[in-house]
C-alpha positions as CSV (number, residue, x, y, z in Angstrom):
1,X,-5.8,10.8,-18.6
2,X,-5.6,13.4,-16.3
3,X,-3.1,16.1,-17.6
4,X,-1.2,16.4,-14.6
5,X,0.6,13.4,-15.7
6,X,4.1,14.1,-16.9
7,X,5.1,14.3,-20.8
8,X,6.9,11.0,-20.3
9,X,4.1,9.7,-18.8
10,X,1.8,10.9,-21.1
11,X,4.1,9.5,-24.4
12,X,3.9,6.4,-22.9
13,X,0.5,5.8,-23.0
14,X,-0.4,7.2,-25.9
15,X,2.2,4.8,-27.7
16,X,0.8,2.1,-25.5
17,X,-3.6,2.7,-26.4
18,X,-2.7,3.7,-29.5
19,X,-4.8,6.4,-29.8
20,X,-5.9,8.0,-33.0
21,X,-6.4,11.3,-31.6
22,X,-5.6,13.3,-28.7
23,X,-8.1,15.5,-27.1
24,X,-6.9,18.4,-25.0
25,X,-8.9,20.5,-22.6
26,X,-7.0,23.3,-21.8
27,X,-9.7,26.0,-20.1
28,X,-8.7,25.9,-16.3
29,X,-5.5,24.1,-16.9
30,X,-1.8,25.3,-17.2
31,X,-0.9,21.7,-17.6
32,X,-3.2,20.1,-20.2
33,X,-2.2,24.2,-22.1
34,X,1.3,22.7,-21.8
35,X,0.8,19.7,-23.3
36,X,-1.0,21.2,-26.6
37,X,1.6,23.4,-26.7
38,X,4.4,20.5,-26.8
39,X,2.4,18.7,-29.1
40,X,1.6,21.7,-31.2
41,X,-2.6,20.8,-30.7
42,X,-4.7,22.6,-33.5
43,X,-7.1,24.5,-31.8
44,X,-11.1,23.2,-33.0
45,X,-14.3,24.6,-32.0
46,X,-16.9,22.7,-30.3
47,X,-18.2,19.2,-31.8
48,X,-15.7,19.5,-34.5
49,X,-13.1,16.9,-32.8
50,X,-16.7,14.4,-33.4
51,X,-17.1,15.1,-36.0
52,X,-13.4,14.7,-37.6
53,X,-13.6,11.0,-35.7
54,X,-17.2,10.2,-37.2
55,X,-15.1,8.0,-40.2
56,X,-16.7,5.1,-42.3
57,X,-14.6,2.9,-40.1
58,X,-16.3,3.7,-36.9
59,X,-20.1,3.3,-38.8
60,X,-18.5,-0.2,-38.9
61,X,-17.2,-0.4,-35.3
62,X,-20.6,0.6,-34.2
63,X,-22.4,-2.0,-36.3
64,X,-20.2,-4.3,-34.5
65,X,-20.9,-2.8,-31.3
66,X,-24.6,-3.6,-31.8
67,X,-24.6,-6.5,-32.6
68,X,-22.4,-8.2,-29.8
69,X,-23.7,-5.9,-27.5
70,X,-22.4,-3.0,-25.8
71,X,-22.7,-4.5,-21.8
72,X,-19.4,-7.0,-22.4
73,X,-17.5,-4.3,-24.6
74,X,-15.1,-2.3,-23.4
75,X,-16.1,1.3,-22.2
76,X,-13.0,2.6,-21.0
77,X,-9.6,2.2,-21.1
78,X,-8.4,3.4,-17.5
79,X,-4.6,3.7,-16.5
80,X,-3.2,3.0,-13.4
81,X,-1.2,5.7,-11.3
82,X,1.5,3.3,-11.1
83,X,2.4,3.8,-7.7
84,X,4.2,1.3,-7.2
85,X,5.4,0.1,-11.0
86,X,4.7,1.1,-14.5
87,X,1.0,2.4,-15.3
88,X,-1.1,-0.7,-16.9
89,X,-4.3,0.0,-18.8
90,X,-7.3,-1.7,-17.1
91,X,-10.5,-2.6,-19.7
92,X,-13.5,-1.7,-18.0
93,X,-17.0,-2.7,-19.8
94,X,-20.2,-0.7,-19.6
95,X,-21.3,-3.4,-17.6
96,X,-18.3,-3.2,-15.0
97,X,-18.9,0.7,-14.8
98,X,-22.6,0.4,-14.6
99,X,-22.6,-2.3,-11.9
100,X,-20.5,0.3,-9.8
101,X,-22.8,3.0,-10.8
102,X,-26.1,1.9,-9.7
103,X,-24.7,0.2,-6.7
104,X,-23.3,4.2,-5.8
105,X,-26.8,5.0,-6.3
106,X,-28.3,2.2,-3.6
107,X,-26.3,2.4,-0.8
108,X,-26.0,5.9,-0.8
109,X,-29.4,6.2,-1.4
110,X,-29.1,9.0,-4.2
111,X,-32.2,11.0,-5.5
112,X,-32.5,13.5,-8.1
113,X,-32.6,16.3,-5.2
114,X,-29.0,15.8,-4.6
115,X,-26.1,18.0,-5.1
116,X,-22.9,16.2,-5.1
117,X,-19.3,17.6,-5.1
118,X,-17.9,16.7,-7.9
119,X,-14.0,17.0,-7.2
120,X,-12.2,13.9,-8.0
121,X,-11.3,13.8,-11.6
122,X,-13.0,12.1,-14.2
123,X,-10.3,10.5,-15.3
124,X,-9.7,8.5,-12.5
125,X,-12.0,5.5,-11.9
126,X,-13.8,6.9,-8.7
127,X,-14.6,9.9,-10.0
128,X,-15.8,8.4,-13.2
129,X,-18.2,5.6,-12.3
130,X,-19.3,6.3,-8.9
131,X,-19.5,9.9,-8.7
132,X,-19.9,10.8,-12.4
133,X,-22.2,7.7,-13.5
134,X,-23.8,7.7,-9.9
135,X,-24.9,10.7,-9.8
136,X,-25.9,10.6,-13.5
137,X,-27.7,7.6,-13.1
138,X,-30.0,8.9,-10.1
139,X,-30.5,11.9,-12.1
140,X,-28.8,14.2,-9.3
141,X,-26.7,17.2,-10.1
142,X,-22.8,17.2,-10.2
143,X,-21.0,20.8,-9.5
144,X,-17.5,20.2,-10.8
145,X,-14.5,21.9,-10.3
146,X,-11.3,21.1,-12.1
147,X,-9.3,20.6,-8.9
148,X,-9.6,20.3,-5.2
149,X,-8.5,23.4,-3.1
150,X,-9.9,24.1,0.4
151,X,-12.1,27.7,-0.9
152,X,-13.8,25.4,-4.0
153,X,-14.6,22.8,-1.2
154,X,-15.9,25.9,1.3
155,X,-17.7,27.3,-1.9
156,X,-19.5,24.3,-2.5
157,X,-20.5,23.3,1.1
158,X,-22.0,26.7,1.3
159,X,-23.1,28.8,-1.9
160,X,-23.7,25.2,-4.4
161,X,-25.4,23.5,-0.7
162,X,-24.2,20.2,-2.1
163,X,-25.6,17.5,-0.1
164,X,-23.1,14.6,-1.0
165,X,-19.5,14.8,-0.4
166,X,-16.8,12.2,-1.6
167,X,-13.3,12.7,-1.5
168,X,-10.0,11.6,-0.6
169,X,-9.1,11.2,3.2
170,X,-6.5,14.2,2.7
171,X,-9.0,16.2,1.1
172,X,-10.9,16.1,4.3
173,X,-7.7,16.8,5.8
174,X,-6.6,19.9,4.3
175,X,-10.0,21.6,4.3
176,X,-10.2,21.2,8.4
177,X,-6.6,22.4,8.1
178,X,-8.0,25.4,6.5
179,X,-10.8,26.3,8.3
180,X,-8.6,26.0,11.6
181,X,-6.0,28.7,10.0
182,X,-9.0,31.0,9.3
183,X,-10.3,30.1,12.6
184,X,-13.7,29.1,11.7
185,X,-16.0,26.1,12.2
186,X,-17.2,24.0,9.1
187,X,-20.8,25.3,7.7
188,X,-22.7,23.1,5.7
189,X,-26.0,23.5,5.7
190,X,-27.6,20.8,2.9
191,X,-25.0,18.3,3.7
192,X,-26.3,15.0,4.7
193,X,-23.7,12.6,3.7
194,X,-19.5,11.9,3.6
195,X,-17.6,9.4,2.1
196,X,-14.1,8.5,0.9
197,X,-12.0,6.0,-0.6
198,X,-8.9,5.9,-2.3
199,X,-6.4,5.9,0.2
200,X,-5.9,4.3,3.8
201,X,-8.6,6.8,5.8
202,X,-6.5,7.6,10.0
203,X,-8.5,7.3,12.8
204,X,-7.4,10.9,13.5
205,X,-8.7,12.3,9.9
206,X,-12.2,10.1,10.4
207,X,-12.5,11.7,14.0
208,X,-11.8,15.6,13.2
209,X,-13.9,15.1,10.1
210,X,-17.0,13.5,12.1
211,X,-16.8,15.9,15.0
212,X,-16.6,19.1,12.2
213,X,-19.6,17.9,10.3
214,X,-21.3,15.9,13.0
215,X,-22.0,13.3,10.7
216,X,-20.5,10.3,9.7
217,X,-17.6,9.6,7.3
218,X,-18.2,6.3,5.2
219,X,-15.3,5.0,4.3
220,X,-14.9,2.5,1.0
221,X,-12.2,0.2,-0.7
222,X,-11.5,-0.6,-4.4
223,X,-9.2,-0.3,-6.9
224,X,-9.0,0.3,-10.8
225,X,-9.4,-3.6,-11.9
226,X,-13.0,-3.2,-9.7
227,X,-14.2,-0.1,-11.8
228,X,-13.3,0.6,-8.9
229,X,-15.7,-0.2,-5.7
230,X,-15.8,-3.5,-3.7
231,X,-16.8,-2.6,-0.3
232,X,-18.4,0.4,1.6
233,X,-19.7,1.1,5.0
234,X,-23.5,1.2,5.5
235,X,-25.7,4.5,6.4
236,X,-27.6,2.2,8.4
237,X,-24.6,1.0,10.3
238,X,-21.8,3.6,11.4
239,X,-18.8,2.4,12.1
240,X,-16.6,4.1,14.6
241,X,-13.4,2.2,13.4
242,X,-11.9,2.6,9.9
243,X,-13.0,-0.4,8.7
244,X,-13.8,0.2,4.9
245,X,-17.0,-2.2,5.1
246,X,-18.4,-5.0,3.9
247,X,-18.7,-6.0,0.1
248,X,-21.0,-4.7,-2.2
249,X,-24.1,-6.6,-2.6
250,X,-22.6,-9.0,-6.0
251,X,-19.6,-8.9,-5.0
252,X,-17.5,-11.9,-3.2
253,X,-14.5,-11.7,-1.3
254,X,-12.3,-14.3,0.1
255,X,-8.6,-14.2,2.2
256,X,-5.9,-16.3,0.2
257,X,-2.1,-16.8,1.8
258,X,0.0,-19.8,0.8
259,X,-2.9,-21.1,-1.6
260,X,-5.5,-21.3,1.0
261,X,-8.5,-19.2,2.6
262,X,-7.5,-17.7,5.7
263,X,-9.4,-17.8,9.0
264,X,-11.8,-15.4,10.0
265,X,-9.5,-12.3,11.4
266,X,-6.3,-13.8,9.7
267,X,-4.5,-11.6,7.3
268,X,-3.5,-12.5,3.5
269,X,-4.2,-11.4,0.3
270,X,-7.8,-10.3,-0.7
271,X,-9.3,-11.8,-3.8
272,X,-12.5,-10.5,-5.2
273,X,-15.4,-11.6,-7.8
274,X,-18.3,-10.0,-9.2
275,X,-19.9,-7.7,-12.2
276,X,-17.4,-5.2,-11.9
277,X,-14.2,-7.0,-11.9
278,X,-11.9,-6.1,-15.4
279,X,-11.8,-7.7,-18.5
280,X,-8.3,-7.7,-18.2
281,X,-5.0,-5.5,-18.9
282,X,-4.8,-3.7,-22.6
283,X,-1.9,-5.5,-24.7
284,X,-0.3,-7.2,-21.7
285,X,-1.7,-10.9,-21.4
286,X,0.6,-11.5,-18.6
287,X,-0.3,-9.6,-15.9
288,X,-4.0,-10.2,-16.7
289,X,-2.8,-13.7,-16.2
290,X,-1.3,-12.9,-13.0
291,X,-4.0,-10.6,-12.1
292,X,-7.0,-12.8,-12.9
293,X,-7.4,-16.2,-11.3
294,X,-9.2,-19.2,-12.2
295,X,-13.2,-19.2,-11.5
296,X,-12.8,-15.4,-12.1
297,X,-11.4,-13.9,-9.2
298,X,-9.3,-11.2,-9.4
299,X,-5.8,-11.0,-6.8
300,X,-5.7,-7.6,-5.8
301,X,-2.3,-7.6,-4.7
302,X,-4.1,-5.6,-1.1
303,X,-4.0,-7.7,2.2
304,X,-6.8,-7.4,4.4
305,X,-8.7,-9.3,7.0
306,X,-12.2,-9.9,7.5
307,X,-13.7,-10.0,10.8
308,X,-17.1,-11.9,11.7
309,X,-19.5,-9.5,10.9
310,X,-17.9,-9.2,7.4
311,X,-16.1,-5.7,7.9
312,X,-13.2,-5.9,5.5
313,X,-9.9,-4.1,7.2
314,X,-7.2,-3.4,4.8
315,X,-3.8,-3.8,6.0
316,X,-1.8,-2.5,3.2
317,X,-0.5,-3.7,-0.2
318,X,1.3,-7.2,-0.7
319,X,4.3,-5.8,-2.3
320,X,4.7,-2.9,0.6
321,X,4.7,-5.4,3.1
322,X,8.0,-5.1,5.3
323,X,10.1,-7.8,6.3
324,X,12.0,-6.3,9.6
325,X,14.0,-9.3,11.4
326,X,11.6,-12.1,10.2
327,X,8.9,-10.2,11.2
328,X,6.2,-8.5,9.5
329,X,5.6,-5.0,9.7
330,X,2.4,-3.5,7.8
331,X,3.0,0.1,6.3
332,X,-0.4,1.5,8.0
333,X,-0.1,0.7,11.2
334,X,2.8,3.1,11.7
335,X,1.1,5.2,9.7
336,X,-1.5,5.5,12.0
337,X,0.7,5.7,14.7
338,X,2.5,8.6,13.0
339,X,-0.6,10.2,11.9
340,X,-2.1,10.4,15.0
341,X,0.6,13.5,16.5
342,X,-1.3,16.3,16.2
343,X,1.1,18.0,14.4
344,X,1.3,15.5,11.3
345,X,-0.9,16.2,8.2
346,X,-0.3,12.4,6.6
347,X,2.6,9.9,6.1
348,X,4.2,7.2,4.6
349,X,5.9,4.5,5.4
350,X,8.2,2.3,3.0
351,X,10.9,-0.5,3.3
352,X,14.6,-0.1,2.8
353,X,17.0,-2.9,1.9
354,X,19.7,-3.2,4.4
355,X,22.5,-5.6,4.2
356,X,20.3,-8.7,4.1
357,X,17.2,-7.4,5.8
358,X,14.6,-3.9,5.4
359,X,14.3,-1.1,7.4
360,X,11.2,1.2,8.4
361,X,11.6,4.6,6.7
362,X,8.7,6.9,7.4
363,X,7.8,9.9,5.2
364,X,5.8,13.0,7.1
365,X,3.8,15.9,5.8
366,X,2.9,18.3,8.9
367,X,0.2,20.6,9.5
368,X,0.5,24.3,8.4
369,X,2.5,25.5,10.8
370,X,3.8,22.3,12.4
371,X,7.4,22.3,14.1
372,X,8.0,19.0,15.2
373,X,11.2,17.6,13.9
374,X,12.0,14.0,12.9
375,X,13.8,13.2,16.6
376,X,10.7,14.3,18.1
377,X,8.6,12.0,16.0
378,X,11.0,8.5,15.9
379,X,10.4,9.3,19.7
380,X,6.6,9.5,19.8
381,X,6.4,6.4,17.6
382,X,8.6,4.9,19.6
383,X,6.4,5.0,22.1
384,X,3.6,2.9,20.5
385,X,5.6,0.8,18.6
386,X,7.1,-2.8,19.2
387,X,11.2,-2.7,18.2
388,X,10.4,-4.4,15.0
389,X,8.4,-1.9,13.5
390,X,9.9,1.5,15.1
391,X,11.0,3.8,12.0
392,X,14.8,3.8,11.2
393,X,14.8,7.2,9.7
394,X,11.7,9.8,9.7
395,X,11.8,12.5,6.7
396,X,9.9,15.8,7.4
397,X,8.2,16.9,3.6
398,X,6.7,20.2,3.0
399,X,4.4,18.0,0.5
400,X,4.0,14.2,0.2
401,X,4.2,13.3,-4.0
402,X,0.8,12.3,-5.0
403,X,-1.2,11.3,-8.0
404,X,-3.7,13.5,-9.4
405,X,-6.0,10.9,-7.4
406,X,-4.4,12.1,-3.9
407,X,-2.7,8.9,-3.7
408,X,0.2,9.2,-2.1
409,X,2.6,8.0,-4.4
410,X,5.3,5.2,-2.5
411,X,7.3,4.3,-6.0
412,X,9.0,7.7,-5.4
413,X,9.0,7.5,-2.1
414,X,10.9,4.1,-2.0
415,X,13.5,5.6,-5.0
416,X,14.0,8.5,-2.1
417,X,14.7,5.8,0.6
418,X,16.9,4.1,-1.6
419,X,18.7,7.4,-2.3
420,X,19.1,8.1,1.2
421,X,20.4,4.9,2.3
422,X,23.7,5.1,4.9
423,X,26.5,3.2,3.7
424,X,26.9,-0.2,5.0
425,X,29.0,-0.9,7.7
426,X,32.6,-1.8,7.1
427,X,33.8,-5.0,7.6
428,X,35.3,-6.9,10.2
């Protein structure tokens, strides 16, 4: 876990695993020095907390482990953020994480010459199997820091010369952000490579990032249940769009809505198979039921289309979709309206029940710096926006809330919506 989670949070899942022992690293951070502290943590030296858990019982558990072998067996134990409900804990197999892993390794072509950034915590399924493991597995060197900040980014563009970058899109985001408030151009000299994943990537954020780097940001979708990659862009074939690629090679995708495949270009849910899909939710057999579908396809709850030459689009996640007057309204295409003022950092964009149908509510984090007010912006969207899908309120945030991840966190997001909601209108 990472130990920005909350105490609540925290509880929770520790109840839920069942853990044995809790770990605690507390060197570099205040919060996981917090959390000993709550749960009064003995302090041990190094190797000790191995050896306390080498027990009689797990000489048997590895016996076990041997002889069913280790590929099928589960390898971690991953929670979700819970953006949008309660966190679930996804099984993931050496054989899920390792699938992801060397697949890192192909397409991006990693050799033990590289240097990648290592930014994105370990406890969260990107940074663990297809930075971590990836780069592992290629035999190239990580340079980790325990969080993301614009300086440990500059630091390892420049003094570490790393020559693989992955990240979030607002990571990108907020180190552009910073080198245009020192008023300096990006340097990195060993770079060869960008990606990023884990959140809906603007045209705006791809664009700045391309034209500071003069390389090409890859861009990738997945989620926790896929340990967690399913499709990435190609080296060998930019794309100029934000497309997030086709699948992985092993992997198979398909379009379902209403119990049927869609048409090419049609929009529905997307439903994924291959080596790296989950062995299923810890302790919670229905919604591993509801998650995995006969023949071994998982529902990823994500709708996307997929166009002819097999580019997967995202559109935005099933339960975000808006209904505004019968019609549909997807979440990230005013977000990428929104996104696209020069003067807005990232947003969000959630539904709002309103006697008998939803609203639009839009969420904005600006640029250091940035002055534009909400009028200003329901105007601007307003301007590339049918009716339907025009924003009924726009709330100015100094800071979107955010998993440790970088995902923006709509759960809350929707609770402030709610909370903000006018009264309905009298009647009669």
């Amino acid at each position: 876990m990472n130990s920005r989670r909350s105490a609540r949070e925290i509880e929770a899942i520790r109840a839920h695993c069942g853990a044995r022992c809790v770990v605690l690293l507390p060197d570099g951070s205040p919060d996981a020095a917090s959390h000993a502290t709550r749960m009064a943590a003995q302090p041990l030296e190094a190797g000790a907390w191995g050896r306390m858990l080498a027990t009689p019982a797990d000489a048997g558990a590895r016996a076990e482990h041997d002889e069913t072998g280790s590929q099928d067996r589960v390898a971690a134990l991953v929670y979700t953020t819970g953006t949008t409900g309660s966190p679930k804990g996804v099984m993931l197999t050496h054989a899920n994480l390792l699938f992801v892993a060397q697949a890192a390794v192909t397409l991006r072509a990693l050799v033990p010459g590289d240097r990648v950034f290592g930014v994105l915590p370990l406890s969260h399924v990107y940074g663990l199997s297809s930075v971590c493991m990836g780069s592992l597995l290629a035999g190239a060197r990580i340079h980790l820091h325990p969080c993301f900040t614009p300086e440990a980014m500059e630091m390892a563009l420049t003094r570490d010369r790393v020559t693989i970058c992955q990240g979030v899109p607002a990571m990108y985001a907020k180190y552009l952000e910073f080198l245009a408030k020192q008023g300096r151009e990006a340097s990195a000299p060993a770079l060869r490579a960008l990606y990023c994943g884990g959140s809906p990537l603007a045209a705006s954020v791809k664009a700045a990032v391309e034209s500071a780097f003069g390389l090409t940001l890859h861009n990738g979708y997945g989620l926790t249940e896929a340990a967690p990659t399913l499709t990435q862009t190609r080296s060998a074939a930019p794309r100029g769009d934000c497309s997030v690629g086709p699948a992985l090679p092993g992997v198979e995708l398909r379009v379902v809505r209403e119990a049927r495949d869609c048409a090419q270009g049609e929009i529905g849910e997307l439903w994924a198979r291959g080596p790296n899909v989950m062995k299923g939710y810890y302790r919670d057999p229905q919604a591993t039921a509801a998650a995995l579908r006969a023949g071994g396809w998982l529902a990823t709850g994500d709708l996307a289309r997929i166009e002819g030459d097999g580019a997967v689009h995202i559109e935005g996640r099933l339960k975000e979709l808006i209904i505004r007057s019968g019609f549909n309204v997807f979440p990230v295409e005013v977000e990428a309206v929104l996104d696209a003022h020069p003067e807005v950092s990232q947003s969000a964009v959630v539904g709002r029940d309103v006697e008998g149908n939803e609203e639009v509510v839009a969420f904005v984090e600006l640029v250091p710096g940035g002055t534009v007010d909400a009028a200003a912006l329901l105007a601007y969207a307003a301007a590339s926006l049918a009716p339907y899908k025009r924003p009924a309120e726009v709330v100015v945030m100094d800071k979107l809330p955010a998993a440790a991840s970088g995902k923006v966190l709509k759960g809350k997001l929707k609770e402030m919506a709610r909370a903000n909601a006018p009264p309905p209108a009298p009647a009669g």
